[in-house]
N, C-alpha and C positions, 0 to 999 in steps of 0.2 A: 525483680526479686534479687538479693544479693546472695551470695554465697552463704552467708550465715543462714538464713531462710531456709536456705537449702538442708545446709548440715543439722539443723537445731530444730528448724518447724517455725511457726509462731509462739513466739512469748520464749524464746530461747528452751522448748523442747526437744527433745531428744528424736531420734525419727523412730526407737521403740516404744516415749512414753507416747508422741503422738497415737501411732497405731493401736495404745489401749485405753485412748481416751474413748468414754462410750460403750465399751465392753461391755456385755450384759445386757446393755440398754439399745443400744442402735441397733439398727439389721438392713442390709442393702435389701436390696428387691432389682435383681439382676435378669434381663430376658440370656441365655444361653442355646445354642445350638449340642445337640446330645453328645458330638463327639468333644468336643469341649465341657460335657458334664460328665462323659466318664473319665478325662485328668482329675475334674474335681472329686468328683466320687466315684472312687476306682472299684468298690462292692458295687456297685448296681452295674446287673447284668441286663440283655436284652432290650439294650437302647437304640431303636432305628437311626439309621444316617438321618442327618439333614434334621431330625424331630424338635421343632422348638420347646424349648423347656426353661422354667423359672429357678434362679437358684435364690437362695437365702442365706447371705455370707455375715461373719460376726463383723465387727468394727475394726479388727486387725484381717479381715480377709480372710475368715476362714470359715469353710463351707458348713452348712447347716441342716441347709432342709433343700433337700429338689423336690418341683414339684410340674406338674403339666400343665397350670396356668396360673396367672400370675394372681386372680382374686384366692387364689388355694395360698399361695408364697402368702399374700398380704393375710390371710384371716390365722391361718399358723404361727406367723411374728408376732402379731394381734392376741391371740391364745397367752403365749410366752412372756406375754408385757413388755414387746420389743419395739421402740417406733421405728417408723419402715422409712427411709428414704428409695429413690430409684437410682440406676447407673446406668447410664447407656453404653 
């Protein structure tokens, strides 16, 4: 990867236009542990320690939907008209 890559993205993008390519359209499908889901969503209260939970992030990374499993994340982006990829 050369330096430009870095700065630009592919096809000499930007690294903001990169993050809104997809927008709208994309949706991760992310497995999270709770206390890393209440950084992402600091309104949800009464999340056990250690609780596995699914987040659903936009194409720029930005949280969407939590859910308690991951066929709930996947039929909710699904609803939305959102295609799901996964992250580990």
């Amino acid at each position: 990867m050369t330096i430009r890559e870095v700065e630009h993205g592919p096809e000499g993008l930007t690294a903001d236009q990169l993050a809104q390519l997809g927008e709208g359209a994309i949706a991760y499908v992310r497995p999270i542990k709770s206390e890393e889901a209440q950084v992402l969503f600091p309104q949800i209260r009464g999340l056990k320690p250690g609780q596995q939970l699914y987040a659903v992030l936009g194409a720029s990374g930005a949280p969407i939907l939590l859910a308690d499993s991951r066929d709930a994340a996947l039929a909710n982006a699904w609803e939305n008209k959102l295609a799901t990829v996964s992250v580990h």
